[in-house]
N, CA and C of each residue as an Amber inpcrd file, in Angstrom:
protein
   144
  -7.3970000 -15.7480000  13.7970000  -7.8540000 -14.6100000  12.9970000
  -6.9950000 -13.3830000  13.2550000  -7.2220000 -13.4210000  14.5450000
  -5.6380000 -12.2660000  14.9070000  -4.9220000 -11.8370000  14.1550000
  -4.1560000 -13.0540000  14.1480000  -2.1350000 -13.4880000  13.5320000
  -2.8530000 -13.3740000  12.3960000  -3.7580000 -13.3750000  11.4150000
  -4.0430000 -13.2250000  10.3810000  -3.6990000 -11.6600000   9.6170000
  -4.7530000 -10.9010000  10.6290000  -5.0990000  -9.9380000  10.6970000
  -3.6460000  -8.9280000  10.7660000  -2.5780000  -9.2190000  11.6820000
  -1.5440000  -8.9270000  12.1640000  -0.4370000  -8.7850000  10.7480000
  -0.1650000 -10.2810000  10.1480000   0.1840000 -10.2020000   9.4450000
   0.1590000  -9.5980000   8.0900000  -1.7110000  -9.5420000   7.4190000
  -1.5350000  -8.9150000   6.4260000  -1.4260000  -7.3400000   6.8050000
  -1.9130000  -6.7360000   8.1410000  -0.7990000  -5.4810000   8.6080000
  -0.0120000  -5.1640000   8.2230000   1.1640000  -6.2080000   8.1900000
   2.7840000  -5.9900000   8.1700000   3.0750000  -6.1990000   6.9060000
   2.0680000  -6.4080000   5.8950000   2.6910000  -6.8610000   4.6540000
   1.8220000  -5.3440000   3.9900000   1.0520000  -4.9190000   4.5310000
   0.6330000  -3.5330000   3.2710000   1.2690000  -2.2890000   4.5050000
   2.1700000  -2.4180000   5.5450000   3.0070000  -1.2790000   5.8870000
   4.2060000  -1.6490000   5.0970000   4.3760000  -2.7850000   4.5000000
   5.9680000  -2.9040000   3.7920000   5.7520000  -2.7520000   2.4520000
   4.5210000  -2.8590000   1.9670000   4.3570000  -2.7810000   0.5340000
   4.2830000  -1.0150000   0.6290000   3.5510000  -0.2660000   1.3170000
   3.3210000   1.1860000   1.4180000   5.1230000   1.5340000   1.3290000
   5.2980000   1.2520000   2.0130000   7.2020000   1.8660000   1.9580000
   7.8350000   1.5580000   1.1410000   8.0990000   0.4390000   0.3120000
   8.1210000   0.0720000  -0.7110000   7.6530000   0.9220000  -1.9590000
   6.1080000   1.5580000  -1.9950000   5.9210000   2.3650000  -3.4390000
   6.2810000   3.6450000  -3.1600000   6.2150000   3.9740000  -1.6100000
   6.7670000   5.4330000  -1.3330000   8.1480000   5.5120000  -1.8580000
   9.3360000   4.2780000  -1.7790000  10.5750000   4.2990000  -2.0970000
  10.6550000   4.9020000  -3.5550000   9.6950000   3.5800000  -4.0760000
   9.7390000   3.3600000  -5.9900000   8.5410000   4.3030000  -6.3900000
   8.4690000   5.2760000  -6.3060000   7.6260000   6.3470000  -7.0710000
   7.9230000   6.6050000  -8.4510000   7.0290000   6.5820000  -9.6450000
   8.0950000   6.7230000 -10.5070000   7.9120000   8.0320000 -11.1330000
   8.0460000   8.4710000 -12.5150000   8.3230000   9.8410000 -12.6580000
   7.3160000  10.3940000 -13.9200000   7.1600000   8.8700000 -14.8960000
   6.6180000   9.3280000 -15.6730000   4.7260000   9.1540000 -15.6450000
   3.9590000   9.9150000 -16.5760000   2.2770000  10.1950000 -16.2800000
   1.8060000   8.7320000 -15.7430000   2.3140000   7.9860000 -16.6400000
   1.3400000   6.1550000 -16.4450000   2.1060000   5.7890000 -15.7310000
   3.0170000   5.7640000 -15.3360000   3.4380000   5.1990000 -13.6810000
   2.3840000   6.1620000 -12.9540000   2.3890000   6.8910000 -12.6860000
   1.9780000   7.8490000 -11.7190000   0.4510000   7.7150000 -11.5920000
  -0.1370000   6.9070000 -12.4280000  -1.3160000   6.8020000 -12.6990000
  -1.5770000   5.4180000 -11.7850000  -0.6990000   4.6840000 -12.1270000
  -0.6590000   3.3530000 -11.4880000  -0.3930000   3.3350000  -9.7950000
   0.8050000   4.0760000  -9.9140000   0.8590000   4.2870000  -8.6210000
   0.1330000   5.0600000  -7.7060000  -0.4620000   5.9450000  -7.6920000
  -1.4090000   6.5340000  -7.3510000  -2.9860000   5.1950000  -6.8260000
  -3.1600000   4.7790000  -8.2260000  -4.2070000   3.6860000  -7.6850000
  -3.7510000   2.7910000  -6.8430000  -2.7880000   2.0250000  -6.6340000
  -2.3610000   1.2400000  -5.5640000  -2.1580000   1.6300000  -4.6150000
  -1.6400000   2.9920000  -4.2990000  -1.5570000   3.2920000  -3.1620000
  -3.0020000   3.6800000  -2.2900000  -3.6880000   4.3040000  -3.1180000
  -5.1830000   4.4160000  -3.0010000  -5.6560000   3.3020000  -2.7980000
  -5.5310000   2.4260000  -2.9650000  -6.2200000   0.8640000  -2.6450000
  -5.4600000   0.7580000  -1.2150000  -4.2810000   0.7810000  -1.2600000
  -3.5520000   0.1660000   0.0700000  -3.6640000   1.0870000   0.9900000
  -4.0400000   2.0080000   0.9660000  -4.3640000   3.4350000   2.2940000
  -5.7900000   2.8390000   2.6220000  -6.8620000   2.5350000   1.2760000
  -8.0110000   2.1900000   1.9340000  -7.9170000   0.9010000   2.8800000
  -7.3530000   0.0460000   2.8410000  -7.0480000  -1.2210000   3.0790000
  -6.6340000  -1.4240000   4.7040000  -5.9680000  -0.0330000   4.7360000
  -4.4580000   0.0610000   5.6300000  -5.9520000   0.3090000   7.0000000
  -6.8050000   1.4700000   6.3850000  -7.4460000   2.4050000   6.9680000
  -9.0140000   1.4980000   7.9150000  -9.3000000   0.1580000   6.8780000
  -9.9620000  -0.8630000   8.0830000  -9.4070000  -1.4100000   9.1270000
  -7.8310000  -1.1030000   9.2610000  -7.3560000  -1.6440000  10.4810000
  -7.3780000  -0.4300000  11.4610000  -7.9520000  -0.0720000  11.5400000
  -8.0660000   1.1780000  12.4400000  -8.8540000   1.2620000  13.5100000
């Protein structure tokens, strides 16, 4: 459960850096991106 736990860790700190990279510019990106990242902060934030 650990190595489980561990891993999907390492996969929403690489996806987070990843949308921080690719931000995009226009309203409906920004709309989108915004919700995913909002999902993946909440996500990030039970490993705590």
């Amino acid at each position: 459960m650990v190595q489980v736990d561990n891993k999907r860790y390492s996969e929403l700190l690489k996806e987070k850096k990843f949308l921080e990279d690719n931000r995009p510019h226009d309203v409906d990106g920004m709309r989108r991106w915004k919700h995913s990242m909002s999902k993946l902060l909440q996500e990030l934030e039970l490993f705590r």
